[in-house]
Backbone as CSV, one residue per row, in Angstrom:
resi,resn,N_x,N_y,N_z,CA_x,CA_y,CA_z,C_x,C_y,C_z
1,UNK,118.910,128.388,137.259,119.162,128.116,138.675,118.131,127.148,139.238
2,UNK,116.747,127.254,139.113,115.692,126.452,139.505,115.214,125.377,138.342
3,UNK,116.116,125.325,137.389,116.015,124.412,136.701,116.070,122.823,137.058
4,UNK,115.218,122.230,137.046,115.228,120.818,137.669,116.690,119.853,136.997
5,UNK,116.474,119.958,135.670,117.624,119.319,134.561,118.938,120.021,134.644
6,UNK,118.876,121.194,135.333,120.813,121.694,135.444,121.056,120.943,136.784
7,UNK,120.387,120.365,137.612,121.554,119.618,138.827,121.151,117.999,138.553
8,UNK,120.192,117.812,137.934,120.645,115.967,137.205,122.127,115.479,137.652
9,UNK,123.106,116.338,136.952,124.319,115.767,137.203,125.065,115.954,138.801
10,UNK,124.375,116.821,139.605,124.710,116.855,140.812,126.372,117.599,140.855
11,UNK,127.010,116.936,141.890,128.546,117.325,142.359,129.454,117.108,141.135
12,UNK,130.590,118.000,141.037,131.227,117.751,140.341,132.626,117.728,141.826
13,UNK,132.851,116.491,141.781,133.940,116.050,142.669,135.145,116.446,143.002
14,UNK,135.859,117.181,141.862,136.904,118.395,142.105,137.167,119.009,142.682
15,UNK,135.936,120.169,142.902,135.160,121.030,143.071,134.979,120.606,144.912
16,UNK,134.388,119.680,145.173,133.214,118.777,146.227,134.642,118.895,147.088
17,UNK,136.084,118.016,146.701,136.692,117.428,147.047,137.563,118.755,147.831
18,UNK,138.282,119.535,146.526,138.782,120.720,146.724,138.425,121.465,148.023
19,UNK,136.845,121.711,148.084,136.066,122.669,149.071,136.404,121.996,150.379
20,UNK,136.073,120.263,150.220,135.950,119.876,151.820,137.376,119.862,152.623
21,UNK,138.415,120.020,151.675,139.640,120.335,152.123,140.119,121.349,152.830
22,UNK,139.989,122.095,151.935,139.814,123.936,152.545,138.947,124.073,153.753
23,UNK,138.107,123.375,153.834,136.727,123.481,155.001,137.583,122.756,156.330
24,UNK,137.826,121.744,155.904,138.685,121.234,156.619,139.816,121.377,157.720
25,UNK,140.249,122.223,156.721,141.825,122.807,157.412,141.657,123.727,157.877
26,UNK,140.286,124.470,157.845,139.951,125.615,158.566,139.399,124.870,159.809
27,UNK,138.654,124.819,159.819,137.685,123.895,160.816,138.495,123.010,162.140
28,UNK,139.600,122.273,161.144,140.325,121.640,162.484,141.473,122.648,162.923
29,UNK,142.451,123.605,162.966,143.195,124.712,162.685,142.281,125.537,163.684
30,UNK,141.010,125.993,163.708,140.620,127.160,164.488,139.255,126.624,165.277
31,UNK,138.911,125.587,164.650,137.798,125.139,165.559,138.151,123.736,166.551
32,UNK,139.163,123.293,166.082,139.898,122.165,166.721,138.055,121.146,166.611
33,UNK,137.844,121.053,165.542,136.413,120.041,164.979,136.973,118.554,165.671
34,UNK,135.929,118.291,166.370,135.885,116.804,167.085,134.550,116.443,166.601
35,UNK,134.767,115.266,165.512,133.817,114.429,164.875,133.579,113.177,166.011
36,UNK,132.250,112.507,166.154,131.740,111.451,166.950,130.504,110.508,166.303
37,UNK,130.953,109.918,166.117,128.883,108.631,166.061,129.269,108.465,164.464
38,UNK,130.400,108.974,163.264,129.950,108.928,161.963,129.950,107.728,161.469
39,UNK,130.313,106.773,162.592,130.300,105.237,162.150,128.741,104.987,161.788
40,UNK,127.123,105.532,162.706,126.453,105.587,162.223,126.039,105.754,161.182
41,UNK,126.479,106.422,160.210,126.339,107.016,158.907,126.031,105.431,157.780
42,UNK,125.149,105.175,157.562,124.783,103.821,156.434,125.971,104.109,155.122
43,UNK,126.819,103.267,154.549,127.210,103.289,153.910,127.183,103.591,152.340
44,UNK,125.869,102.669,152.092,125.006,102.830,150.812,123.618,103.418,151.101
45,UNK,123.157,103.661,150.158,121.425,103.881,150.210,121.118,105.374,150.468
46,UNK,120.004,106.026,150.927,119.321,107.151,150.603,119.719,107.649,152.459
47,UNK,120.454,108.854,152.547,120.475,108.904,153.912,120.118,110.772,154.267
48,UNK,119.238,110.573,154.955,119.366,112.238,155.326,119.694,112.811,156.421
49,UNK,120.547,113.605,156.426,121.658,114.035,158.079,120.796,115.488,158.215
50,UNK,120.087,115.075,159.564,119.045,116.095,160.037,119.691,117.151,161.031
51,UNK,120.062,117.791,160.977,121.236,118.564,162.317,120.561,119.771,162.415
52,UNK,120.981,120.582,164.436,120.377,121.446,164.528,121.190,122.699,163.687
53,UNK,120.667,123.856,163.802,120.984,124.266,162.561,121.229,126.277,163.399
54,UNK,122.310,126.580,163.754,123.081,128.084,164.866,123.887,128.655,163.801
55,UNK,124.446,128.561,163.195,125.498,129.169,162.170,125.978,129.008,160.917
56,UNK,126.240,129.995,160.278,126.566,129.501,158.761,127.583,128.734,158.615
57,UNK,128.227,128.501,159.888,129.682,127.180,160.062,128.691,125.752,159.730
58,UNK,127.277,125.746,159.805,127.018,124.411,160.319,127.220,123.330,158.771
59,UNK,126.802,124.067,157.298,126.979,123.140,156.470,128.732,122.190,155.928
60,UNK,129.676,123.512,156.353,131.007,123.112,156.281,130.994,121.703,157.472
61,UNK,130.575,122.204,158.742,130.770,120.781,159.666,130.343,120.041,159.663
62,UNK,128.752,119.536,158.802,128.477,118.471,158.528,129.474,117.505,157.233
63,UNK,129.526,118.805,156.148,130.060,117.895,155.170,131.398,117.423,155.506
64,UNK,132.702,117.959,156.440,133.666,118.192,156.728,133.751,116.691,157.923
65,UNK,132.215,116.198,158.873,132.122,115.241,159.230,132.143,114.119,159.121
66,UNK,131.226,114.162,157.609,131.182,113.239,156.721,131.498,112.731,155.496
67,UNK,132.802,111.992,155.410,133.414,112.634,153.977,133.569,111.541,152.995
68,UNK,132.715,109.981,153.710,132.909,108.706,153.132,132.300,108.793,151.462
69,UNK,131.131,109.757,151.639,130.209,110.038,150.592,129.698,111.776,150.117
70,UNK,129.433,112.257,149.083,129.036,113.516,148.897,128.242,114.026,149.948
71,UNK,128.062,115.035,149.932,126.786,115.268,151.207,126.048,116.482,150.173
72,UNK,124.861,116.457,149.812,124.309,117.475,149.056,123.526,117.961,149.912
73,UNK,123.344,119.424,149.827,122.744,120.600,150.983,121.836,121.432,150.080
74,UNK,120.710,121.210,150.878,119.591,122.297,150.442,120.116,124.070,151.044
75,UNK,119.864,124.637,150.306,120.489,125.943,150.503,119.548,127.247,149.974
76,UNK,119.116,128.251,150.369,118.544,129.149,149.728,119.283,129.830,148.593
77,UNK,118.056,130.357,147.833,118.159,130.656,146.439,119.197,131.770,146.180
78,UNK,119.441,132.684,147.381,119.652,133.883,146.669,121.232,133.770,146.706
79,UNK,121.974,132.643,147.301,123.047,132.304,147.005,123.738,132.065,145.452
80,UNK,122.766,132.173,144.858,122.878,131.726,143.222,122.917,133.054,142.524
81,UNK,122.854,133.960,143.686,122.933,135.538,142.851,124.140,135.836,142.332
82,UNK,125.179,135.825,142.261,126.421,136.038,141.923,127.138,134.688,141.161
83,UNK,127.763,135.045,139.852,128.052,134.244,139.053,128.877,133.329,139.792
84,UNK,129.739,133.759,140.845,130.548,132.315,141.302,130.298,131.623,142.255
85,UNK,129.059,132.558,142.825,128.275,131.751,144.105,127.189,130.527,143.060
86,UNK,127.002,130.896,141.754,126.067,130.328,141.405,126.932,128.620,140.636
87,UNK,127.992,129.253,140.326,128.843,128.181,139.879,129.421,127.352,140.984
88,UNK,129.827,127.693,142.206,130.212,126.899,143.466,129.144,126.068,143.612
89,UNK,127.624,126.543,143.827,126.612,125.865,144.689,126.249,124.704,143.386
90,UNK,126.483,124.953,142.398,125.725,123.930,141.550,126.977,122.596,141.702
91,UNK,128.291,123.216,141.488,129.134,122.283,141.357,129.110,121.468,142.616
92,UNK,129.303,122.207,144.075,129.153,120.974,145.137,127.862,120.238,145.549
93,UNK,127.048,120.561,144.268,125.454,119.942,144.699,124.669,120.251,145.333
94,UNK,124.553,121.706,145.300,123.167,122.187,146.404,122.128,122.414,145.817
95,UNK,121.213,122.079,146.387,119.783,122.415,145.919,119.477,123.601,146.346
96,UNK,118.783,124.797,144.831,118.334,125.998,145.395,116.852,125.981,146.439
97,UNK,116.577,126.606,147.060,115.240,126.441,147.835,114.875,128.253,148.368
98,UNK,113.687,128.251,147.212,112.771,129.940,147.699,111.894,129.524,148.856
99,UNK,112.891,130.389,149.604,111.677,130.618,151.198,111.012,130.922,151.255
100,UNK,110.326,130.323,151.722,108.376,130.519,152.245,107.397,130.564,151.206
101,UNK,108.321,130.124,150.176,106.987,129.701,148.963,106.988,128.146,148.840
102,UNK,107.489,127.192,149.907,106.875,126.009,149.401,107.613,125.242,147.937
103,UNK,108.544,125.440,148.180,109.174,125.105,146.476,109.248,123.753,146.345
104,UNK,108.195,123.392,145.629,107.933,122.036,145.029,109.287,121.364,144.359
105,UNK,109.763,122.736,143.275,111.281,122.005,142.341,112.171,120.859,143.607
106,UNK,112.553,122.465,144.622,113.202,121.833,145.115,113.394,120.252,146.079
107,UNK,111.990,120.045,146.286,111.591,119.168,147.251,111.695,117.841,146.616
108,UNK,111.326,117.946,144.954,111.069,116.895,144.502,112.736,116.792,143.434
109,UNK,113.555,117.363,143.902,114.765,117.261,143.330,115.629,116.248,144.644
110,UNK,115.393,117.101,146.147,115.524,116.296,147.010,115.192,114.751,147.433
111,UNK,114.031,114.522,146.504,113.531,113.146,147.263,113.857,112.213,146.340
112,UNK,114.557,112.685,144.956,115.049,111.556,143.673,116.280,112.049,144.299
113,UNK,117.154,112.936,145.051,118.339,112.688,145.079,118.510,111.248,146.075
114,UNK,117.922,111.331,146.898,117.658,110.542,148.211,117.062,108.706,147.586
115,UNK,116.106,108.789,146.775,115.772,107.683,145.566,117.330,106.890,145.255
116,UNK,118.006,107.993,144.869,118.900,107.484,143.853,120.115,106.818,145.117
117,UNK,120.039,107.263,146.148,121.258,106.557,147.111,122.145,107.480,147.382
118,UNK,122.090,108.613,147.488,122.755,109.533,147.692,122.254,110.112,149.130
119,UNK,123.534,111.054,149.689,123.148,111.634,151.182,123.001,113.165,150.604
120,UNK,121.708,113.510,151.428,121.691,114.917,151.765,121.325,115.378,153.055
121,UNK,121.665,117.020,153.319,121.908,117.055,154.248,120.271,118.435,154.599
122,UNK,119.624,118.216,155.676,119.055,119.513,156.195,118.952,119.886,157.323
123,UNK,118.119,121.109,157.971,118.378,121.785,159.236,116.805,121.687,159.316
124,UNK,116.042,120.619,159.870,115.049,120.896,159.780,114.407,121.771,160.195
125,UNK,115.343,122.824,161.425,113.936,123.878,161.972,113.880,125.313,161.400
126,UNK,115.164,124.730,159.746,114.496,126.019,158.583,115.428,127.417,158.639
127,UNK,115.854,127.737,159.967,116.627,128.529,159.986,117.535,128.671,161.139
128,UNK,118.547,129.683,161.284,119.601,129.930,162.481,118.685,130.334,163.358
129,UNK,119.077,129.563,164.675,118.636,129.950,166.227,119.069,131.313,166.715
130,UNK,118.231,132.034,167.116,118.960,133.696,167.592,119.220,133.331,169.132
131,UNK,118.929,131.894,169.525,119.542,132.149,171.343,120.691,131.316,171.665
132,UNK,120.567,129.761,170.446,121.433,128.810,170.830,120.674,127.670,171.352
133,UNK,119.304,128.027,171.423,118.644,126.851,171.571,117.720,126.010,170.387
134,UNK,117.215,125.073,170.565,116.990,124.356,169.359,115.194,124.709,169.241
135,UNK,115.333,124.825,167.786,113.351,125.415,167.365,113.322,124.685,167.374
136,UNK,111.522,124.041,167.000,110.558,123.252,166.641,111.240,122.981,165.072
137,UNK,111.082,121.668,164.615,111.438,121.302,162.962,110.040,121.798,162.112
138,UNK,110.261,122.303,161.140,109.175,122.177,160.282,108.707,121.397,159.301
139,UNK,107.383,120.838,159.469,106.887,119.863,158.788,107.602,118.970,157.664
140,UNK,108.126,119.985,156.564,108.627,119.775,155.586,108.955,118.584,155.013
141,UNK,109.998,117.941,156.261,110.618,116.931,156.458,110.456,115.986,156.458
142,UNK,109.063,115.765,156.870,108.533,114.517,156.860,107.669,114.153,155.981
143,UNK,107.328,115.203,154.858,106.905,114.707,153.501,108.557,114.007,152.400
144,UNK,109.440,114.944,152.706,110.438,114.543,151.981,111.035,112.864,152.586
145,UNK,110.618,112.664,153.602,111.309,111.342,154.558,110.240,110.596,153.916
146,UNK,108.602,110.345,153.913,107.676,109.558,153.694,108.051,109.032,151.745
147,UNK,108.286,110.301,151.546,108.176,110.174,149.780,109.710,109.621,149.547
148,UNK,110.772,109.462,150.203,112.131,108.783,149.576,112.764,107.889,150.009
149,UNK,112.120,107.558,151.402,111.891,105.904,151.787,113.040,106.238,152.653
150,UNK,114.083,107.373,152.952,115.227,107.333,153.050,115.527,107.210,154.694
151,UNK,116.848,106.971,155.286,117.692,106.678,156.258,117.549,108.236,156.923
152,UNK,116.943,108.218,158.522,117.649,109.822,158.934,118.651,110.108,159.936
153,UNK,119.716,110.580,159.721,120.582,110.233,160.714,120.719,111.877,161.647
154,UNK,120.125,111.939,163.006,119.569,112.881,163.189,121.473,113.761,163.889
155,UNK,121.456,114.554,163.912,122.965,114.880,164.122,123.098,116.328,165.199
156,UNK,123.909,116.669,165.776,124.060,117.790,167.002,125.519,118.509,166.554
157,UNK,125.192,119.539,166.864,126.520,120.433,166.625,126.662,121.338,167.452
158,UNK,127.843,121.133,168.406,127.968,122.539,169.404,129.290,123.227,169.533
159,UNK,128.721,124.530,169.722,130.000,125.138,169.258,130.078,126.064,168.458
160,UNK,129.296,125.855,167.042,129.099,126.467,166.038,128.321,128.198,166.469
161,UNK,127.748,127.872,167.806,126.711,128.737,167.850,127.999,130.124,168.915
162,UNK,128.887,129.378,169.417,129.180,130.553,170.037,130.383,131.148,168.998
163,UNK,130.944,130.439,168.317,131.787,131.012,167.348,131.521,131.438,166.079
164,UNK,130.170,131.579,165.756,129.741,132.551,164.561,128.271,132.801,165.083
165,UNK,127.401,133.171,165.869,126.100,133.502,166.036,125.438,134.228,165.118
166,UNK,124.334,134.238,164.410,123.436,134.858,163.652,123.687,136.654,164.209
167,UNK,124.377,137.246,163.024,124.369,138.579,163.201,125.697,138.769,163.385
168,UNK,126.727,137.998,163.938,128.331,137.658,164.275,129.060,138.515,162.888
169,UNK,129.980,139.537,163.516,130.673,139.933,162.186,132.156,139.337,162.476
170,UNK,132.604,138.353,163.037,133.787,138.135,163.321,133.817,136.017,163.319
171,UNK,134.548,135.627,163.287,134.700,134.173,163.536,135.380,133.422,164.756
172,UNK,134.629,133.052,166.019,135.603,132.872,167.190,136.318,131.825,167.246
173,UNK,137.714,131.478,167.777,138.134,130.519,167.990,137.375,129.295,168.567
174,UNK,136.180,128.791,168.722,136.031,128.111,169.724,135.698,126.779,168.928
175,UNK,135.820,125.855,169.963,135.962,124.109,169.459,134.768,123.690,169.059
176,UNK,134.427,123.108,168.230,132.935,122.955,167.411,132.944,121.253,167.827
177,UNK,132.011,120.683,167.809,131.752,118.930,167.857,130.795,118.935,167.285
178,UNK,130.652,117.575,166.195,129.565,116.923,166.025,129.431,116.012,165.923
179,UNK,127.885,115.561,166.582,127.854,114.289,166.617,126.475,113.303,165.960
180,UNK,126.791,112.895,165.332,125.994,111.964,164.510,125.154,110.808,165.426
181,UNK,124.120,110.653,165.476,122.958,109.952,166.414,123.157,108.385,165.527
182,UNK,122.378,107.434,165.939,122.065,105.997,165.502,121.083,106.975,164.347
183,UNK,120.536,105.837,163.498,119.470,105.799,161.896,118.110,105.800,163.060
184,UNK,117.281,106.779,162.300,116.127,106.288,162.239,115.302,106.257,161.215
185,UNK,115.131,104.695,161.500,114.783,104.119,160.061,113.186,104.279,159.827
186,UNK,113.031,103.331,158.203,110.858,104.014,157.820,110.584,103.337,158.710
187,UNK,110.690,102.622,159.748,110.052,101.450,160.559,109.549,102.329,161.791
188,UNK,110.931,103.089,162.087,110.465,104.523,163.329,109.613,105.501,163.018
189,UNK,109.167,105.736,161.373,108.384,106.831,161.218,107.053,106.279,160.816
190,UNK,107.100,105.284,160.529,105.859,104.254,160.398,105.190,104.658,161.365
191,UNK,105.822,103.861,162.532,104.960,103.890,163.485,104.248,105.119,164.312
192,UNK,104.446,106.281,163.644,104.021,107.231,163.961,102.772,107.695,162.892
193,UNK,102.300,106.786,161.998,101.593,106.990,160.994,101.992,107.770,159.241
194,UNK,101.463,107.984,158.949,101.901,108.068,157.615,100.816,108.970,156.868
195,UNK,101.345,109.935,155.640,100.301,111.108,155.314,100.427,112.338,156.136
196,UNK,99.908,113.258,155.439,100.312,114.535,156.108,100.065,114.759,157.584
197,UNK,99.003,114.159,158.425,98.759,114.117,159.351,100.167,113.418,160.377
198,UNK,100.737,113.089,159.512,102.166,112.509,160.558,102.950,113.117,160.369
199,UNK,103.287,114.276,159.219,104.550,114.706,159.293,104.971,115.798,160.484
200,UNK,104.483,116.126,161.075,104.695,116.930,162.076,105.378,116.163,163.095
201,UNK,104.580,114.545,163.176,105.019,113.824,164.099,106.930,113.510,164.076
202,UNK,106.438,113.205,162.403,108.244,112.567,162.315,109.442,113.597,161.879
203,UNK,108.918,115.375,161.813,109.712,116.348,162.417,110.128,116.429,163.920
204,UNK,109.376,116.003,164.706,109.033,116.299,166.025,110.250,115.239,166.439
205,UNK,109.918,113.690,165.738,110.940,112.823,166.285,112.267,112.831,166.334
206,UNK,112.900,113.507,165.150,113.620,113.753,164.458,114.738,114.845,165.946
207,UNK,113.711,115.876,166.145,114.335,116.726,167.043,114.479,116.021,168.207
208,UNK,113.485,115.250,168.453,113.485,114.831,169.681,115.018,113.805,169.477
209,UNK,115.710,113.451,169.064,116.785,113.266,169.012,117.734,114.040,168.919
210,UNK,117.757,114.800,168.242,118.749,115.648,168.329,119.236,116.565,169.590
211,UNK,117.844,116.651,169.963,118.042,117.269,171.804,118.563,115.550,172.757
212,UNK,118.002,114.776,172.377,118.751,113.682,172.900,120.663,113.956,172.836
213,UNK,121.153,113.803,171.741,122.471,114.005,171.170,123.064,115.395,172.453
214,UNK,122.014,116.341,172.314,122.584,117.605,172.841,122.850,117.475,174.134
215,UNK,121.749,116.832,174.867,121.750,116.086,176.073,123.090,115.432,176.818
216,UNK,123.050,114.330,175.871,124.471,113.181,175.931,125.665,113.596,175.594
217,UNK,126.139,115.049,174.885,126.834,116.183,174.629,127.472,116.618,176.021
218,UNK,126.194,117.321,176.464,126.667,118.027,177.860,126.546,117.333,179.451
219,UNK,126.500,116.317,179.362,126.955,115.160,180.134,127.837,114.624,180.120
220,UNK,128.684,114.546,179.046,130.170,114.015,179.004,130.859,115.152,178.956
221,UNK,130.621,116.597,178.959,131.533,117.568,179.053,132.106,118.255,180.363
């Protein structure tokens, strides 16, 4: 499972393709999903879709947003406990990640996926919101952004939070949106300095867009 050399090969597209379908038809069917901004999305190259992060709906609506290219999702480990959870997550490309130990595998599996021109996807503030409002990002992020040179396309999702909330034993009808922000590119995180002493900064920026997005959300509603 934490083997660096079993996800080399990443997605198996079948599999990738199959899922985002199903995700799909759920998603637009009961969430009536209104996608916005994915023209932002860089076509080629290393891109990472930073979104706030309320419900276990949120990885289906990113990938379900974005469907020009794979979207690979960092995901915790213990999803890999069960033989077909462990065979799903490898096949649509998730990276395992042990909480709160700092997992090097995973970080440095992330930043050659991102190397290689591929999109992945994270929640930088680590876990589900218990109010609906958006945490602080954790650092993390901005070692993985400094070390893979990569594109961040910071992203908002609402909706998600009132129709499955952390602790939710039921799935509500309600309309989910997301919306994909402009790139911010190494030029924006530059300038905030560089080395560990900045990564806090270019977590910080990161959100600070995404509450932008949330902002410009509930102004047009």
């Amino acid at each position: 499972m934490n083997d660096l050399v079993k996800h080399e090969g990443m997605t198996d597209m079948r599999v990738y393709q199959a899922s985002t379908r199903v995700f799909k038809l759920f998603l637009f069917l009961w969430h009536r999903l209104k996608i916005r901004g994915v023209e932002n999305i860089p076509a080629r190259g290393g891109v990472l879709i930073a979104s706030n992060h309320a419900s276990y709906l949120d990885p289906p609506v990113v990938g379900v947003g974005y469907r020009a290219r794979p979207v690979h999702f960092m995901a915790r480990d213990t999803l890999w406990n069960s033989k077909f959870g462990s065979w799903w997550m490898d096949s649509v490309g998730c990276v395992p990640v042990s909480r709160g130990t700092g997992d090097i595998k995973a970080l440095k599996l992330t930043i050659k996926t991102l190397k290689e021109g591929k999109v992945m996807s994270m929640f930088p503030e680590g876990t589900r919101t218990e109010d609906g409002e958006l945490q602080e990002a954790k650092g993390g992020i901005g070692f993985i952004i400094e070390k893979s040179g990569c594109v961040v396309i910071p992203a908002y999702i609402d909706g998600s939070y009132k129709a499955h909330k952390k602790g939710a034993k039921f799935i509500k009808p309600v309309k989910i949106t997301i919306t994909y922000g402009k790139p911010i590119t190494q030029e924006d995180f530059q300038a905030l300095g560089s080395g560990r002493a900045a990564y806090d900064k270019h977590a910080a920026l990161i959100m600070e867009r995404v509450a932008a997005l949330k902002d410009e959300r509930k102004s047009n509603s």
